[in-house]
MDAnalysis code that builds the backbone (N, CA, C; Angstrom):
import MDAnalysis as mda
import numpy as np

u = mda.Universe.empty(639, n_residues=213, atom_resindex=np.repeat(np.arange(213), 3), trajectory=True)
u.add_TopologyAttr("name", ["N", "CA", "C"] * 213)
u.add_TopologyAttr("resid", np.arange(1, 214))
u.add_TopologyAttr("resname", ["UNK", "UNK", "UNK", "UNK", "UNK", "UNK", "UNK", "UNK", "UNK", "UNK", "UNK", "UNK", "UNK", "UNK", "UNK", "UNK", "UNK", "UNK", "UNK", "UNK", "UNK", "UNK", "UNK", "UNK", "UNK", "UNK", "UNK", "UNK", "UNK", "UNK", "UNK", "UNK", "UNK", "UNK", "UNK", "UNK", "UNK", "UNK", "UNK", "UNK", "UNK", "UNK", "UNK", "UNK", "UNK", "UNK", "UNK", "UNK", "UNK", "UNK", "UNK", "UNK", "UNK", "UNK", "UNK", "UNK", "UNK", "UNK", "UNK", "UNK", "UNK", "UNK", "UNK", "UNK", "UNK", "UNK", "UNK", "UNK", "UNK", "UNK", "UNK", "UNK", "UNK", "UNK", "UNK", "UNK", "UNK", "UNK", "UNK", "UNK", "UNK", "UNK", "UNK", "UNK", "UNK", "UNK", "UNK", "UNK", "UNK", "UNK", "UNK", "UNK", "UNK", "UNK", "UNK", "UNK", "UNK", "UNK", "UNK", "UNK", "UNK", "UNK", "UNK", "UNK", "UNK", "UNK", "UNK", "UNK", "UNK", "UNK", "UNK", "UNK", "UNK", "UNK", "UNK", "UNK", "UNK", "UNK", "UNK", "UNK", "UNK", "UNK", "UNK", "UNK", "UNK", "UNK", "UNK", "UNK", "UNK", "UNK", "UNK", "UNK", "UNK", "UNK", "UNK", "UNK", "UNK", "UNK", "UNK", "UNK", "UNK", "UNK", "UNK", "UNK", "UNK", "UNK", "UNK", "UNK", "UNK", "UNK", "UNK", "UNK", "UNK", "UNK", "UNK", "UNK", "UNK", "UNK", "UNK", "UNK", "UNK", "UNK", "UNK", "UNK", "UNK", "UNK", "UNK", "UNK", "UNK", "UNK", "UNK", "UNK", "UNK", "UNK", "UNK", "UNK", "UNK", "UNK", "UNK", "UNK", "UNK", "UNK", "UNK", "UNK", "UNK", "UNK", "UNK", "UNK", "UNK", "UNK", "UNK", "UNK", "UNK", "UNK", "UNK", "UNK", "UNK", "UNK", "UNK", "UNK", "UNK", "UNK", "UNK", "UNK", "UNK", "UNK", "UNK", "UNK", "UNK", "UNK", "UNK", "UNK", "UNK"])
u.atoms.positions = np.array([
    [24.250, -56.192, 80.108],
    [24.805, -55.274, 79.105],
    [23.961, -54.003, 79.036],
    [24.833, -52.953, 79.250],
    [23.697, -51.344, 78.905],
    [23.302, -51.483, 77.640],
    [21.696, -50.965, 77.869],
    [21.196, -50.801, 76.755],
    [21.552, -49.062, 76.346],
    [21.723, -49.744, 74.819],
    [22.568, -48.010, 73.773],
    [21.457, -47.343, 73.618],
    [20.070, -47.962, 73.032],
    [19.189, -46.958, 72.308],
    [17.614, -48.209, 72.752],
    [16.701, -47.402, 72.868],
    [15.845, -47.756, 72.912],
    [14.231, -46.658, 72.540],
    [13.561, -47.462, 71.387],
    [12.795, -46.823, 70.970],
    [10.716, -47.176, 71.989],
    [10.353, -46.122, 71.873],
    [8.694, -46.748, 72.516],
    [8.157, -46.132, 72.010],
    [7.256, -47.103, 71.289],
    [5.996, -47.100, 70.909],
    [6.164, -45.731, 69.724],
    [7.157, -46.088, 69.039],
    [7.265, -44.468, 67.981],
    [6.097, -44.902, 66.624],
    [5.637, -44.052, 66.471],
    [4.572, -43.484, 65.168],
    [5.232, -42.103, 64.353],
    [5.209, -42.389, 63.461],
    [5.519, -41.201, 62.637],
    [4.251, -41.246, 61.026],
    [3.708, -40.382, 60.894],
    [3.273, -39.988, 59.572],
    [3.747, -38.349, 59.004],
    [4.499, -38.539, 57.455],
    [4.820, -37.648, 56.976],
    [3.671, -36.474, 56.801],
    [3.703, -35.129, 56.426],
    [2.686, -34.128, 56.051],
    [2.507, -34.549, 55.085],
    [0.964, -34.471, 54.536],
    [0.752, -34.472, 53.282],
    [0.570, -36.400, 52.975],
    [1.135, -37.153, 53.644],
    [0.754, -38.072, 53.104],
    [-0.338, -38.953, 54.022],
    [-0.826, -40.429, 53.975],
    [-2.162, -40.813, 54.576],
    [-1.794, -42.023, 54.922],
    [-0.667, -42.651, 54.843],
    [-0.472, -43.938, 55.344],
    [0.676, -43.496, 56.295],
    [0.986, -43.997, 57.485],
    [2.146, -44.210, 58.792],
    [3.382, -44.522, 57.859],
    [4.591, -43.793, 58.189],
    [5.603, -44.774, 57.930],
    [6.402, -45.346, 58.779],
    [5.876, -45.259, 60.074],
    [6.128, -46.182, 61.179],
    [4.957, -46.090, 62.348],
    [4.764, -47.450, 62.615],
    [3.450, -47.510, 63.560],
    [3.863, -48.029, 64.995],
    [3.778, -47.656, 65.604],
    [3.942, -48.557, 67.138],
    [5.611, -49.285, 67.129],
    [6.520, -48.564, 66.661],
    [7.926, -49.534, 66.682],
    [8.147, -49.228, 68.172],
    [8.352, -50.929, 68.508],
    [9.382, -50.421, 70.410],
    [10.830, -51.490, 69.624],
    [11.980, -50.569, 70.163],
    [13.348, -52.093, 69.646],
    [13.932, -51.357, 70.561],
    [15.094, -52.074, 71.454],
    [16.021, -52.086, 71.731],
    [17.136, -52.765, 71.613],
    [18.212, -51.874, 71.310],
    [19.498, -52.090, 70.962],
    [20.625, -51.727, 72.101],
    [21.350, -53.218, 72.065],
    [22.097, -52.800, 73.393],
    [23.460, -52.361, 72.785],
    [24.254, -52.141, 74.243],
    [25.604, -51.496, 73.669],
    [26.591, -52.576, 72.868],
    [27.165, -52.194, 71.971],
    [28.451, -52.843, 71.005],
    [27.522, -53.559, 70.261],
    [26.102, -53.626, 69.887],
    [25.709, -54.602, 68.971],
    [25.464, -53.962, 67.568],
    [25.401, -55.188, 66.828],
    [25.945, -54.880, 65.412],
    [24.315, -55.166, 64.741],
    [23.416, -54.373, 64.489],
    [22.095, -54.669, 64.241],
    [21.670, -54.200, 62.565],
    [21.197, -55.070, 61.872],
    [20.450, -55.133, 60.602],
    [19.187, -55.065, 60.482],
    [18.839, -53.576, 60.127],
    [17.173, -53.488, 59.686],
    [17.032, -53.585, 58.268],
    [16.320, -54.622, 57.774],
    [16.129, -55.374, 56.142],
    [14.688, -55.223, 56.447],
    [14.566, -54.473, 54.784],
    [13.104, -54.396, 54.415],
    [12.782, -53.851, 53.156],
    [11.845, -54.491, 52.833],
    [11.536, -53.774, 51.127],
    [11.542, -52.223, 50.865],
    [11.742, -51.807, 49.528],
    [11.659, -50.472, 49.754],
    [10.280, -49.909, 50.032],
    [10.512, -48.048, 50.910],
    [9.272, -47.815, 51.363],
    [8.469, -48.471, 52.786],
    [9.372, -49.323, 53.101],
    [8.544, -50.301, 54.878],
    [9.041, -49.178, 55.397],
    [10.083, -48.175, 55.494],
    [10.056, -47.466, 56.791],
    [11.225, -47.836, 57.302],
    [12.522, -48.030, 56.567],
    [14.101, -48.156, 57.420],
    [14.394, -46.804, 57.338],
    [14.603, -45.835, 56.091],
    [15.335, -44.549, 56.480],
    [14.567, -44.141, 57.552],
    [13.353, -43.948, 57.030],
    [12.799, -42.871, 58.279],
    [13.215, -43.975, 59.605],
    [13.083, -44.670, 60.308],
    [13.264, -45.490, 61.533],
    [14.822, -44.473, 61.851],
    [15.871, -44.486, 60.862],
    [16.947, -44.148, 61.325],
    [17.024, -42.755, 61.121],
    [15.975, -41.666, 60.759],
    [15.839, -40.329, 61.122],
    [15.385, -40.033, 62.280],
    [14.402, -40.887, 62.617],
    [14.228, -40.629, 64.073],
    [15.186, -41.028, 64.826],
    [16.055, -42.289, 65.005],
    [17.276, -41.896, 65.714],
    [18.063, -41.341, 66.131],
    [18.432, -40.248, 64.654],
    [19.104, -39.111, 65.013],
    [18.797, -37.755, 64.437],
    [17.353, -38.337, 64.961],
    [16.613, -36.783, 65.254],
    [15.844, -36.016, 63.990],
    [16.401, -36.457, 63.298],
    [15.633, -35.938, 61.482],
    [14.430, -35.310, 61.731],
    [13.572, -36.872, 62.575],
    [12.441, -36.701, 62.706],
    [11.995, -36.681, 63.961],
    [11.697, -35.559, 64.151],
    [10.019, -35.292, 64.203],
    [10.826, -33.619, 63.863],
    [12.109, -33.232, 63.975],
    [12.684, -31.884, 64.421],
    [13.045, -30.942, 62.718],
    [13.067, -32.081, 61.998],
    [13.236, -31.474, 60.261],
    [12.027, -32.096, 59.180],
    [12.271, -33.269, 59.701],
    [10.543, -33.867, 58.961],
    [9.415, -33.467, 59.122],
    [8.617, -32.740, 58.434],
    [7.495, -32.301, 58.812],
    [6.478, -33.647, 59.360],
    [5.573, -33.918, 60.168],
    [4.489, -34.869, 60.125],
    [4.377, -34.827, 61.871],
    [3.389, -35.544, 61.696],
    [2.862, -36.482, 63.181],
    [3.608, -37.171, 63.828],
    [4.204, -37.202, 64.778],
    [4.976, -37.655, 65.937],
    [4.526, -38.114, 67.228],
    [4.746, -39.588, 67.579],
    [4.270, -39.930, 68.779],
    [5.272, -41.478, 69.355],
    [5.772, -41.247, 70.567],
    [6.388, -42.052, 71.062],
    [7.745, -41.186, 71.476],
    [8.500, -41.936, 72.215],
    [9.687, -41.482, 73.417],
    [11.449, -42.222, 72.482],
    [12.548, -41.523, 72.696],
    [13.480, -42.074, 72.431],
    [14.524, -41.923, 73.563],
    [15.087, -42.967, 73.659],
    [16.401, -43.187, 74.634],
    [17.719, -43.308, 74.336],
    [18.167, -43.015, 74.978],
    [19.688, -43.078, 74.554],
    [20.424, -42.939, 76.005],
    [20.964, -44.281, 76.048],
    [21.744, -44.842, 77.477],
    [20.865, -44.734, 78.434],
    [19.555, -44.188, 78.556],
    [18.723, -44.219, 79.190],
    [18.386, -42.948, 79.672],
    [18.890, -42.503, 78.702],
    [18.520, -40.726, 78.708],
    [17.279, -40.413, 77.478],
    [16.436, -39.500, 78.287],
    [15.251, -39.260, 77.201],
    [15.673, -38.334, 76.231],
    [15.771, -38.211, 75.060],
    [16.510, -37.442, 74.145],
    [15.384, -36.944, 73.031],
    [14.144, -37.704, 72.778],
    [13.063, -37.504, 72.401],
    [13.059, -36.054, 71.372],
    [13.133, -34.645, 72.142],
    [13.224, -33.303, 72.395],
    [14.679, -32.671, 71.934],
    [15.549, -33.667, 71.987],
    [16.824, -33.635, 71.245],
    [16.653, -32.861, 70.079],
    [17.073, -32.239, 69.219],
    [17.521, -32.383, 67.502],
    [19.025, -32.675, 67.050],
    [18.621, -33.070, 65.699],
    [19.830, -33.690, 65.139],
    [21.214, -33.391, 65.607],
    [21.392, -31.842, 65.388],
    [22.644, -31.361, 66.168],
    [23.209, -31.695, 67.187],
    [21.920, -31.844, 68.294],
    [22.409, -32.027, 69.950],
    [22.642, -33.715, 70.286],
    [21.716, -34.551, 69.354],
    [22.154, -35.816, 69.462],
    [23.404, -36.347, 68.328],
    [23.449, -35.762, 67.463],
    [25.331, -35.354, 67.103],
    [26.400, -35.327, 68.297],
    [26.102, -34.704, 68.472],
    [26.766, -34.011, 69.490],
    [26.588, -34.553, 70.692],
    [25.850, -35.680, 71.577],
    [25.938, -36.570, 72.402],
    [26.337, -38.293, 71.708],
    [26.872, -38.104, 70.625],
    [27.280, -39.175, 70.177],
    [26.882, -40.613, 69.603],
    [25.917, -39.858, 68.390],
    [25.059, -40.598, 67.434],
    [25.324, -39.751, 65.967],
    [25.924, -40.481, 65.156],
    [26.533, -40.164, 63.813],
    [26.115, -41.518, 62.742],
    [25.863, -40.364, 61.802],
    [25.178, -40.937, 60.373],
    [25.637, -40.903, 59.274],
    [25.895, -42.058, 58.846],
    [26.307, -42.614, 57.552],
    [24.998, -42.454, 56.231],
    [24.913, -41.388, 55.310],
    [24.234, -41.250, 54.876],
    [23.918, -42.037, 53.396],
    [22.898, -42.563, 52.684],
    [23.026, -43.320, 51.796],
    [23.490, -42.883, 50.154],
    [23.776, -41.612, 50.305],
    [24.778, -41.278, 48.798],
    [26.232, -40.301, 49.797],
    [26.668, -40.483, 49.553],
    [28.071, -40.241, 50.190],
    [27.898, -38.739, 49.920],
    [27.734, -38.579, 48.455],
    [27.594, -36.577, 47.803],
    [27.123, -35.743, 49.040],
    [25.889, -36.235, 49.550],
    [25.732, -35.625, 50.631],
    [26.108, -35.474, 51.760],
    [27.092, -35.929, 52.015],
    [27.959, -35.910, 53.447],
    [28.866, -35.324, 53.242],
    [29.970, -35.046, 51.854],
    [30.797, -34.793, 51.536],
    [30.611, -33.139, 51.141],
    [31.347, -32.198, 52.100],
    [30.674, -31.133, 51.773],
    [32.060, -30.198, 51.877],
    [33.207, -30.455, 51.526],
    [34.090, -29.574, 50.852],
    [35.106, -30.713, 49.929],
    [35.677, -29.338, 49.174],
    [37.009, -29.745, 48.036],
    [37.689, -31.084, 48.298],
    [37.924, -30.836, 49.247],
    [39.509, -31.370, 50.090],
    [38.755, -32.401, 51.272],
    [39.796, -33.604, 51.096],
    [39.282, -34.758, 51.948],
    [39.432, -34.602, 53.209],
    [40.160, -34.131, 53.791],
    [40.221, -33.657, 55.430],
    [39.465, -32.864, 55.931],
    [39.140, -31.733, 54.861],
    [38.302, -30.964, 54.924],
    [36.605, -31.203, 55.327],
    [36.246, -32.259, 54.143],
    [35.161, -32.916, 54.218],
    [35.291, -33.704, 55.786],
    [36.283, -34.764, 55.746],
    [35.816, -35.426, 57.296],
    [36.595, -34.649, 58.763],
    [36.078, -33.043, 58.456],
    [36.497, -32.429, 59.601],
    [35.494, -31.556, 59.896],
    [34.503, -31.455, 58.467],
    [32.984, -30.297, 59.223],
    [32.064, -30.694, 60.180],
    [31.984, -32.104, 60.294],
    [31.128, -32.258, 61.543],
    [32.130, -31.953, 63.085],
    [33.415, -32.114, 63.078],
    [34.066, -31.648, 63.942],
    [33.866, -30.162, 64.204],
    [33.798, -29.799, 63.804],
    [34.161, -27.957, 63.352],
    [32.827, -27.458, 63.825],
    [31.754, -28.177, 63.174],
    [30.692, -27.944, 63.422],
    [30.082, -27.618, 65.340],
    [30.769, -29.125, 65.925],
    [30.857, -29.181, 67.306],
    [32.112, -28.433, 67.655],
    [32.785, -27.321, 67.111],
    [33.685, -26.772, 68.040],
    [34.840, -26.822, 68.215],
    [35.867, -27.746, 68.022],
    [36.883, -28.727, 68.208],
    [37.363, -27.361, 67.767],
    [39.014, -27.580, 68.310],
    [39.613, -26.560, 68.039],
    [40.546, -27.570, 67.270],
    [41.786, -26.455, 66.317],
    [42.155, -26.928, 65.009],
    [42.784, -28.096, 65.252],
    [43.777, -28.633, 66.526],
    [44.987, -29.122, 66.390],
    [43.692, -30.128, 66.580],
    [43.158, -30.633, 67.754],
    [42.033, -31.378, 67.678],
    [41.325, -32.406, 66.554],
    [41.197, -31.128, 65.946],
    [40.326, -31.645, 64.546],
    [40.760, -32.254, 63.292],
    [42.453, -32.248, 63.039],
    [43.598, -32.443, 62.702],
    [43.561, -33.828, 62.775],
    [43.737, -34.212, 64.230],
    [44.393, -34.941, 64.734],
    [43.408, -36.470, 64.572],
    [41.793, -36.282, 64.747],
    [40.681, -36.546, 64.696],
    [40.554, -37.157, 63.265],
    [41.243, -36.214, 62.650],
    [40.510, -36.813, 61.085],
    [41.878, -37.403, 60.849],
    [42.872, -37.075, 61.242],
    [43.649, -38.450, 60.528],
    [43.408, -39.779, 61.398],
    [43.405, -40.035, 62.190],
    [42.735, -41.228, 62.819],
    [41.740, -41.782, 62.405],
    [40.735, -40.741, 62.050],
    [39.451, -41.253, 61.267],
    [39.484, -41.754, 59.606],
    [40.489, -41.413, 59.557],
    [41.143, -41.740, 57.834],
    [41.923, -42.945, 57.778],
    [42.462, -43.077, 58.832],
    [43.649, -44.241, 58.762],
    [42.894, -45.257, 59.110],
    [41.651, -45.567, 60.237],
    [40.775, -46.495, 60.171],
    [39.939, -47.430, 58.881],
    [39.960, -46.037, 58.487],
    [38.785, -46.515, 57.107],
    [39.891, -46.742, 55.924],
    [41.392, -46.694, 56.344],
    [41.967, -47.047, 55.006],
    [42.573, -45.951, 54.490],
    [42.351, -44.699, 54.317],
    [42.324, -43.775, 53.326],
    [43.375, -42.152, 53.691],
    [43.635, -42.745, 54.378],
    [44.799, -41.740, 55.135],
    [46.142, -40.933, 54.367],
    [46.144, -41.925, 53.061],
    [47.025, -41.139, 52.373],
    [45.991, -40.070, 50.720],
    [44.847, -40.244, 50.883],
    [43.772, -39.776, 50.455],
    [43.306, -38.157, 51.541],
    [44.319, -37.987, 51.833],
    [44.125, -36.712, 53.268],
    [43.918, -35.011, 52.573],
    [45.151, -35.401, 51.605],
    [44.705, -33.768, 50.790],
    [44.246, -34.258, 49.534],
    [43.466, -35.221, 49.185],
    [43.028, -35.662, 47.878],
    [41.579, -34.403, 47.714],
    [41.598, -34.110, 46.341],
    [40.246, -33.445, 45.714],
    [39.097, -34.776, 45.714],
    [38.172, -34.008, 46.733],
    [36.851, -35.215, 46.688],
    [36.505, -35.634, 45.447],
    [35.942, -34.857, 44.721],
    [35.140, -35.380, 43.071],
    [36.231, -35.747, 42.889],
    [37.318, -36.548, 42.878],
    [38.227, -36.974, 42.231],
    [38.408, -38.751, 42.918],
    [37.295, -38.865, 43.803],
    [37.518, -39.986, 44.382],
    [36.591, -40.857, 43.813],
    [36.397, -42.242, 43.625],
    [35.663, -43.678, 43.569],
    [34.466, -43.466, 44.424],
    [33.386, -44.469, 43.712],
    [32.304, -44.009, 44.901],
    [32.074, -45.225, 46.037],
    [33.208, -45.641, 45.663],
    [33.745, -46.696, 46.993],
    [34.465, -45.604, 48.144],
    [35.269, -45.107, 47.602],
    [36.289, -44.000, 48.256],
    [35.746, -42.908, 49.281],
    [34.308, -42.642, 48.343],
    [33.701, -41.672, 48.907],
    [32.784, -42.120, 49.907],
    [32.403, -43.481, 49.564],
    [31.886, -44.311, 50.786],
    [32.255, -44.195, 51.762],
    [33.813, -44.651, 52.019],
    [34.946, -44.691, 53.026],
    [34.707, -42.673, 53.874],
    [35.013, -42.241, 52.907],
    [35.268, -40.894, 53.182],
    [33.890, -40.717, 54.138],
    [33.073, -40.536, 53.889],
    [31.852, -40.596, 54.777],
    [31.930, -41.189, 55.825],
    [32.301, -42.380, 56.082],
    [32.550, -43.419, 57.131],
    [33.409, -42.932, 58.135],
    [34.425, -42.035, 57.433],
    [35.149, -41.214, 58.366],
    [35.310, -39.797, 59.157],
    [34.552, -39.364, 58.472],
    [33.563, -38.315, 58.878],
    [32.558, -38.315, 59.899],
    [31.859, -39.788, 59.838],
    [31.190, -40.088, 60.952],
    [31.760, -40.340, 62.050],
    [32.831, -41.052, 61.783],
    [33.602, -41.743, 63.212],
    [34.587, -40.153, 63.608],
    [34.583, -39.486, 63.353],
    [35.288, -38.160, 63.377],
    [35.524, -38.071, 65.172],
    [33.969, -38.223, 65.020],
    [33.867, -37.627, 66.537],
    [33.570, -39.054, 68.085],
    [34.178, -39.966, 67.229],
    [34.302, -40.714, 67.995],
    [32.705, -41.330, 68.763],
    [31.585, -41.756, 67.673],
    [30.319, -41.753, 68.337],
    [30.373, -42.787, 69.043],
    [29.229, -42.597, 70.167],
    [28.612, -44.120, 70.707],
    [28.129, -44.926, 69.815],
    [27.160, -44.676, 68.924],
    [26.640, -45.104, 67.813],
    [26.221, -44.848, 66.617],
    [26.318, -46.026, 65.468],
    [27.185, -45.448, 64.359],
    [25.816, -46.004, 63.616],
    [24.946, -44.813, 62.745],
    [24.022, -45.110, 61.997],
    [24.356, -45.016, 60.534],
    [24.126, -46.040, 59.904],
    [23.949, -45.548, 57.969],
    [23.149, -46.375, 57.559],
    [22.785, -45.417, 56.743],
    [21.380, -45.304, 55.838],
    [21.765, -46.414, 54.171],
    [21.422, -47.477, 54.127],
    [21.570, -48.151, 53.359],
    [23.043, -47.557, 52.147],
    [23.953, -48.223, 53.351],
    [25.802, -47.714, 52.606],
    [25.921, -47.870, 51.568],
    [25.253, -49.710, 51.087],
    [26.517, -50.470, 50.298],
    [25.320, -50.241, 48.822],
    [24.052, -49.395, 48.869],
    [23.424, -49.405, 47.801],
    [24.275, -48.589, 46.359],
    [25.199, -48.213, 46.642],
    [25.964, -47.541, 45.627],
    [27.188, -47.899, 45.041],
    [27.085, -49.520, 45.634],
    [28.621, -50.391, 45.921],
    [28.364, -51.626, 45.021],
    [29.268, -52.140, 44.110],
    [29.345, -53.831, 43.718],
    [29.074, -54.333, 44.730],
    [28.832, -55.784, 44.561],
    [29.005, -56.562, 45.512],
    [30.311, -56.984, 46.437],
    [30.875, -57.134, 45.389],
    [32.371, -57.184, 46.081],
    [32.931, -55.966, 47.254],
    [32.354, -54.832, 46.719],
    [32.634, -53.526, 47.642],
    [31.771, -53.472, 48.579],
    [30.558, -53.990, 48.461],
    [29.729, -53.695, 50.127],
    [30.227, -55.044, 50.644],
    [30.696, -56.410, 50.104],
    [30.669, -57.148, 51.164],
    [32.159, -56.263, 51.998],
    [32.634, -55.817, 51.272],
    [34.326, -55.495, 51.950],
    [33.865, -54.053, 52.851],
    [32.996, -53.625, 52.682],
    [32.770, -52.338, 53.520],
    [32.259, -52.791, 54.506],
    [31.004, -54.093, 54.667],
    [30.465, -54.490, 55.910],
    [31.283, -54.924, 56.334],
    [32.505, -55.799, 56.092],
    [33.336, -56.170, 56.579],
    [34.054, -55.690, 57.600],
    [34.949, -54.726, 57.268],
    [35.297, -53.194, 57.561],
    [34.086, -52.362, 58.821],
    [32.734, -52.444, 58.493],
    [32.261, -52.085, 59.698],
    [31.940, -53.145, 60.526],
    [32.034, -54.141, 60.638],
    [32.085, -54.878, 61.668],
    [33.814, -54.920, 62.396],
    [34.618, -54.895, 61.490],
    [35.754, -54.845, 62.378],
    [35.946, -53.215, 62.938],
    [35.369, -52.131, 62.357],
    [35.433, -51.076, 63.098],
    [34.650, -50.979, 64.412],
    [33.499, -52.117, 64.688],
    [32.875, -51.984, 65.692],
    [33.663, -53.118, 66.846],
    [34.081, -54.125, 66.524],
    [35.015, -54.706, 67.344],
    [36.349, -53.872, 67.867],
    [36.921, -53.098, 67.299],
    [38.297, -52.107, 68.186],
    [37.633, -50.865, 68.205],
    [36.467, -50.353, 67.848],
    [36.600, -49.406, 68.851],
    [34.931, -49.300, 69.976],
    [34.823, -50.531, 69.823],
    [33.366, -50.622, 70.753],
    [32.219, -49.956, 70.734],
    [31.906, -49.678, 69.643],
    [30.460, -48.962, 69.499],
    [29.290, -49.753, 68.949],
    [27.881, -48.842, 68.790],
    [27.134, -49.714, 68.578],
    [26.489, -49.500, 67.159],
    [26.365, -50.330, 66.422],
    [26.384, -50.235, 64.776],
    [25.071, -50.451, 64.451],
    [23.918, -49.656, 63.982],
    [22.514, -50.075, 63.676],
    [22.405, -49.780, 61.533],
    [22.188, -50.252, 60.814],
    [22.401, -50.502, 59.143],
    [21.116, -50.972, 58.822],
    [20.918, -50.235, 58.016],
    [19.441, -50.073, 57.060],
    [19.583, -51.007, 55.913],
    [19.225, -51.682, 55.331],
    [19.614, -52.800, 54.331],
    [18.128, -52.936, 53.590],
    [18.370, -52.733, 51.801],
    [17.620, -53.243, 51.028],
    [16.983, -54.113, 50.957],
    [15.900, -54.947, 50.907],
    [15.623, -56.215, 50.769],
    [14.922, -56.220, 48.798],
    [15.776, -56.891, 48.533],
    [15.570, -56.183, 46.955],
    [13.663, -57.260, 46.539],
    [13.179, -56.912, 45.951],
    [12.228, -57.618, 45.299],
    [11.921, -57.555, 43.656],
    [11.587, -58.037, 42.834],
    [11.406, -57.659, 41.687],
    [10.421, -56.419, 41.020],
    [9.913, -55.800, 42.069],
    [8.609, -54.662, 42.312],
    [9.379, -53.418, 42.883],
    [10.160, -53.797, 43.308],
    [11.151, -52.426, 44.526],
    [10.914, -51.190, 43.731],
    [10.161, -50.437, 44.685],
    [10.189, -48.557, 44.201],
    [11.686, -48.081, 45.375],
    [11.417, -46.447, 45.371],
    [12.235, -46.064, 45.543],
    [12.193, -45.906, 47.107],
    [12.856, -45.897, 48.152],
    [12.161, -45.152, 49.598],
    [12.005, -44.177, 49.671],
])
């Protein structure tokens, strides 16, 4: 099986602060797998999945050391944009921030737009990407007017916009009942079975001490 992503030997420390928030990680993740990083808050899952797609070392200020792959391409030197744009998309952990116009098509059509797509394209893109996640008749809906289940979804489709190899989010279901993240993981596992990509998910590990990440 091709391997999707593979990390070596990555170190990261933020500016300004004195402890690593990642030391020596090597993982590889092969293609179509459905992978869970669980950890208390603060171990170092967001950042793990900024460096994936590029956050870090290229917007995060700090110390950087180690190589990243992708299909077996060194991408390392990448930034966020360009590994966007080779087909690594992020599910971010408050939806507000992904969601960045009025209008729901609108919203899951700026990362399209962003890469170029011309209109009929981009059209065409986001209703597919809407009808996956459910929400297709939600197409000219006013965003602030949606559930923050809805807006979950809406994000979800935004990501898949562009049809990635692999599909990152940043702890989804922290803004969800229970009932709604089990039905959203749900939902991304069957989105990764029809359309074959590879799914990597940041997950809480709650403790009675939990700060913030």
């Amino acid at each position: 099986m091709a391997k999707a992503l593979e990390l070596k030997n990555i170190s990261f420390q933020y500016r300004g602060r004195t402890n690593d928030a990642l030391s020596s990680i090597n993982l590889e993740v092969y293609d179509k797998e459905f992978l869970l990083v669980v950890g208390e808050s603060g171990s170092g899952k967001s950042s793990l999945i900024r460096v994936i797609n590029g956050l870090i070392p290229h917007f995060y200020s700090g110390t950087f050391s180690g190589r990243v792959y992708f299909y077996d391409e060194d991408i390392t030197n990448n930034n966020a944009h360009e590994r966007f744009g080779l087909g690594i998309s992020t599910v971010l952990q408050f939806p507000e921030d992904q969601i960045l116009a009025r209008k729901v098509w609108r919203a899951v059509a700026f990362g399209l737009a962003n890469l170029g797509y011309q209109r009929e394209e981009i059209l065409k893109r986001v209703k597919w990407a809407l009808k996956i996640v459910g929400m297709e008749r939600f197409f000219d809906q006013e965003t602030d007017k949606l559930s923050s289940g809805q807006k979950q979804k809406i994000a979800l489709a935004s990501a898949l916009a562009i049809q990635p190899k692999l599909l990152l989010l940043d702890e989804p279901t922290s803004q969800l009942d229970p009932i709604s993240a089990r039905r959203f993981l749900e939902k991304l596992n069957e989105i990764r079975r029809n359309l074959d990509i590879t799914i990597i998910i940041s997950c809480l590990l709650y403790t009675s001490d939990a700060a913030d990440d």
